[in-house]
N, C-alpha and C positions, 0 to 999 in steps of 0.2 A: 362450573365453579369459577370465580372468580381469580386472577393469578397476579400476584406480584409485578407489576411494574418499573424498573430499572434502569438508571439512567444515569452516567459520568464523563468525565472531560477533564483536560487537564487545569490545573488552579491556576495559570496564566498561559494567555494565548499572543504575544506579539510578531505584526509585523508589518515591513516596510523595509523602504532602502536606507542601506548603509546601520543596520541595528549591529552587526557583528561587531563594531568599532564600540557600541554600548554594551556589550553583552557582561564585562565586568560588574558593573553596576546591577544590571540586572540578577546576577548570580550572587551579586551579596547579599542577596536577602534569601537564600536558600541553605549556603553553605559555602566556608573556606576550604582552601587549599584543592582546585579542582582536578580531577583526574581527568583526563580528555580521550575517550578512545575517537581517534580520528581515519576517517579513508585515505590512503597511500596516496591517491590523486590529490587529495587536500592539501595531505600535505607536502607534495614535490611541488604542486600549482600556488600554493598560498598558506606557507608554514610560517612565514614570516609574520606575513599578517596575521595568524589566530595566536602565534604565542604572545604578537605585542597587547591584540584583548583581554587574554587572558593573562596576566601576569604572575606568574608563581605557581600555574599549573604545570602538572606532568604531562606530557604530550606521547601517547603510548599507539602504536602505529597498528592497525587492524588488517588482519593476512589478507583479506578480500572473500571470505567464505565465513558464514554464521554456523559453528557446529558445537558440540557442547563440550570439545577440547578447547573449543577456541575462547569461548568463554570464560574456561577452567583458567586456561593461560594466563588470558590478560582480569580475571578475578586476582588471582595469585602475585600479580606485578601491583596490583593497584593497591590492595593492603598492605604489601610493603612500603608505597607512599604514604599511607596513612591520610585517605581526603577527606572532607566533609561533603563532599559531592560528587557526583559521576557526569561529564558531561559528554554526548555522541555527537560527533560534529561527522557531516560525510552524507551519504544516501541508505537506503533503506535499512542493506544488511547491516551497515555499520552500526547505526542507528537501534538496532534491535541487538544488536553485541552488544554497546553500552546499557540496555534496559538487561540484558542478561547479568553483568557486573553489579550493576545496581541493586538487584533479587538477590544474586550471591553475597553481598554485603551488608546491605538491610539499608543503604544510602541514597538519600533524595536523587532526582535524575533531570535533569538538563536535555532538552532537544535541537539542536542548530542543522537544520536540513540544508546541505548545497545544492539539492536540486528536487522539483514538486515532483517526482518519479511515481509514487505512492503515498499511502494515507499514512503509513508508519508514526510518523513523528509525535502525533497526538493520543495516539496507545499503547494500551498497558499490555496488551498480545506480545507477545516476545515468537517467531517464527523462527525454527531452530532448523536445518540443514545438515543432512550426513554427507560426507565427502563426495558424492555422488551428485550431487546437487538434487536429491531427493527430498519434500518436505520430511523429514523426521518427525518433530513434534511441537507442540504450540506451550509455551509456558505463560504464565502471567503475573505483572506487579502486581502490591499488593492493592495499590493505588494508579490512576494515569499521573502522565511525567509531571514536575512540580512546574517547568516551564517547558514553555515550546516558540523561540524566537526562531522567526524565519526573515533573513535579511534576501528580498527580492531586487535585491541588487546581483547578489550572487547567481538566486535563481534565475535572474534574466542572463545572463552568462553561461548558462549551462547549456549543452549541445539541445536543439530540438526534440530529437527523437525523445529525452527522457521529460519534457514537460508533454510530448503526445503521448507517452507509458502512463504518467500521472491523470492526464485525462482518461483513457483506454481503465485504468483501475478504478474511477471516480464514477464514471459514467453506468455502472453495472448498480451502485446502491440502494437508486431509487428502487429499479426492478426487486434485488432481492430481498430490501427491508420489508417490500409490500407482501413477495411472497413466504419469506421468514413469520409475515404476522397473517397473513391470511390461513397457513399450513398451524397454526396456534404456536408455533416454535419457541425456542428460547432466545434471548440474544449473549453476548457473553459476559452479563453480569449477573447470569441464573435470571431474569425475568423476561416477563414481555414486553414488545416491542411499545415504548412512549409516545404518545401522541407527536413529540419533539422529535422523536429521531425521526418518523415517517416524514416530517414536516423539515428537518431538515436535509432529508436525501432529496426531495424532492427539488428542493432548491439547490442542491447541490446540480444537478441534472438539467435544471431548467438556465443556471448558470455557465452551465457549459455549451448547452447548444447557443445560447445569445453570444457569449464573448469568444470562445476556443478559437476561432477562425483570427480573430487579431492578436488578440493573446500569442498567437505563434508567430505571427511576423515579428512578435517583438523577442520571441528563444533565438539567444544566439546573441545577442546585439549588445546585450552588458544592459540595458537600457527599460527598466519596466514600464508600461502603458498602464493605462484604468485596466484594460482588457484582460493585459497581465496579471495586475493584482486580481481582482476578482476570481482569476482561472484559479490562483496558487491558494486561492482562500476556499476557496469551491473543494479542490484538490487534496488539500490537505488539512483542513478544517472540518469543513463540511461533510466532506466523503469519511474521515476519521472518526467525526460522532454517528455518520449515518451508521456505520458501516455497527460499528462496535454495540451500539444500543439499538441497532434494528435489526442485526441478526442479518446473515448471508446466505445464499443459496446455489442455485446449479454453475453460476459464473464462477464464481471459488471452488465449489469440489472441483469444478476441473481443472485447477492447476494442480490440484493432486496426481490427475493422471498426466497433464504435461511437462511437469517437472520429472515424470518418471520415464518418457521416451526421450534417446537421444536426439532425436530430429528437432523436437518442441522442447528441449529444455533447456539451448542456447535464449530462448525470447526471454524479453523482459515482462515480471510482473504482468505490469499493465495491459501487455499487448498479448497476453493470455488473456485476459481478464477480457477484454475489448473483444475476444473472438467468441469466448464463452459468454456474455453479456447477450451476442447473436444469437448462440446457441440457444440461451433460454428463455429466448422471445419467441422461438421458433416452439421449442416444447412446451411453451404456457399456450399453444395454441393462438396466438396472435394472428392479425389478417398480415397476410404477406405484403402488404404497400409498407404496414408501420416496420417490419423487419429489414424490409427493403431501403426505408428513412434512415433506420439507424446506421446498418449497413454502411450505408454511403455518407455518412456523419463521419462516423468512423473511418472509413477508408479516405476520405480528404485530409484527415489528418497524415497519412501514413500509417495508420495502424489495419493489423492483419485482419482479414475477414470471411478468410478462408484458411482450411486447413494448410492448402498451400505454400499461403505466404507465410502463416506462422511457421512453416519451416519442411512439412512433408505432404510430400505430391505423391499421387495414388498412391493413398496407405492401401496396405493388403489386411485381411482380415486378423492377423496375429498382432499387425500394428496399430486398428482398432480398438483389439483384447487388451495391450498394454497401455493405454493410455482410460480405457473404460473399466477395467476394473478396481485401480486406485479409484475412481473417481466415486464411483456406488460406494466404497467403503470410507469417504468421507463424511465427517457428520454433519455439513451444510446439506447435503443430499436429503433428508429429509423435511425440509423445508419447502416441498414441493407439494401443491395437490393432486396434481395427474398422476396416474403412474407412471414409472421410468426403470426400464431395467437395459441392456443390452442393444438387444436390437431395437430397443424406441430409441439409445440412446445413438445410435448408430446412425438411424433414419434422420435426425435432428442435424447430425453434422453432412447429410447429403442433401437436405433443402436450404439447409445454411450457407451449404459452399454454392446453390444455384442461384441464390437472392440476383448476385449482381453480374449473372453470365448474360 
């Protein structure tokens, strides 16, 4: 039987350098009086500068953990300003705080990503966090954000490691859109995977192997290249619509279970993602040279590729157990055709971690 089809993105997508100095303008055509939830670093590093873009907004300071106090919190501060908008300026968590206020309010929502770390900024997924740094639970807008400006001025200023997080998260969509639609799955607008989104992970993907490698020489520099943009459009465009209307797979359930071990739950996003992205080349049965390519893709960048480096060295079987059984109870997990249970999934992170010995 034939199934519904599904496919969204945000109603404006800007960027380039130096757009934060425009971002006013831009936000007039959404809503007055903006509410700002912004990251701590933002704004000790550059508060100056977002309250002079924003003019007459509230600038309300985000603890550094997305949990549904935390929401409640700064929900609660925001209707006492009374805005016509919600804007998340900062990195991922922040960023998915402000879409949380937004739902809580019923108020259009603004995106300003400081750094391409993840797909965040272009969806409506809101990823909630219990004190423990545990995923808790995934809410969603009703709509994706009304804009999504990203000033790669900023982003080129941002430490390396979190534009190779952004890549390590982007690079896993082609994989799972394909295997989201090949397992019949859903994606997360209740249909199946579009011709577009497949078509757009794919170039998500193929974007990052051509440019990632200069693109990085230029993290850190303040200074964006072609390379750059392209990475941070790959990253958080690209990977945002792949990811959202193609549906995710075995790379995402396991941060389910890496965000639930303390050894793997310091890493970033991405560079979970970037290890389970290995992972599930290895359990889609791929020939070992193309696991071995990525691999080592991946690991030029700095990102983890082994159990190891994402943070725990000879795990023992009960440290296995805690990170593999979140993971089966995630519902990207079915999105898989082979079977997978424990010990396949087991065997997968012991050919993964041999790729590059």
């Amino acid at each position: 039987m034939m199934t519904m089809r599904a496919f969204g993105s945000p109603r404006l997508y800007l960027q380039g350098p130096g757009l934060l100095d425009r971002a006013a303008e831009a936000l007039a055509a959404i809503g007055e009086r903006p509410f700002a939830v912004v990251d701590p670093v933002v704004l000790e590093r550059m508060g100056n500068r977002v309250a002079a873009a924003l003019p007459g907004a509230t600038l309300a300071r985000f603890s550094g953990e997305i949990t549904a106090a935390e929401i409640e919190r700064l929900a609660a501060e925001a209707a006492k300003a009374k805005p016509g908008v919600i804007v998340g300026i900062g990195g991922g968590k922040a960023i998915d705080t402000a879409k949380g206020v937004s739902l809580a309010l019923g108020l259009p929502i603004a995106i300003m990503p400081t750094a391409a770390s993840n797909d965040a900024p272009t969806s409506r997924v809101i990823v909630v966090y219990d004190e423990a740094h545990r995923i808790a639970e995934l809410r969603r807008l009703p709509a994706n954000p009304d804009l999504v400006l990203v000033d790669t001025a900023i982003i080129a200023a941002a430490p390396k490691r979190l534009l190779a997080a952004g890549i390590g998260d982007a690079m896993s969509k082609a994989f799972e859109a394909h295997a989201c639609a090949d397992a019949g799955g859903m994606n997360f607008f209740g249909g199946s995977p579009p011709i577009a989104a497949l078509a757009l992970a794919d170039a998500c993907l193929a974007t990052l192997r051509r440019d990632a490698a200069a693109a990085m020489e230029a993290a850190g520099t303040g200074q964006p290249n072609v390379a750059l943009e392209n990475v941070v459009e790959a990253a958080v465009l690209l990977s945002g619509l792949g990811f959202e209307a193609g549906g995710l797979s075995l790379a995402h359930a396991l941060t389910r279970g890496f965000t639930a071990h303390a050894a793997t739950a310091g890493a970033m996003h991405g560079e979970m993602v970037a290890y389970g992205t290995i992972v599930q080349l290895v359990h889609e049965g791929r020939a070992e040279v193309e696991c071995a390519e990525l691999a080592r893709f991946a690991s030029g960048l700095g990102l983890p590729v082994t159990l190891a480096s994402l943070g725990l060295a000879e795990p023992s079987e009960s440290d296995l157990d805690a990170i593999i059984t979140p993971t089966l109870a995630a519902p990207h997990i079915r999105h898989l055709r082979a079977p997978i249970d424990r010990d396949i999934l087991a065997g997968c992170f012991r050919r993964a971690d041999a790729l590059l010995a």
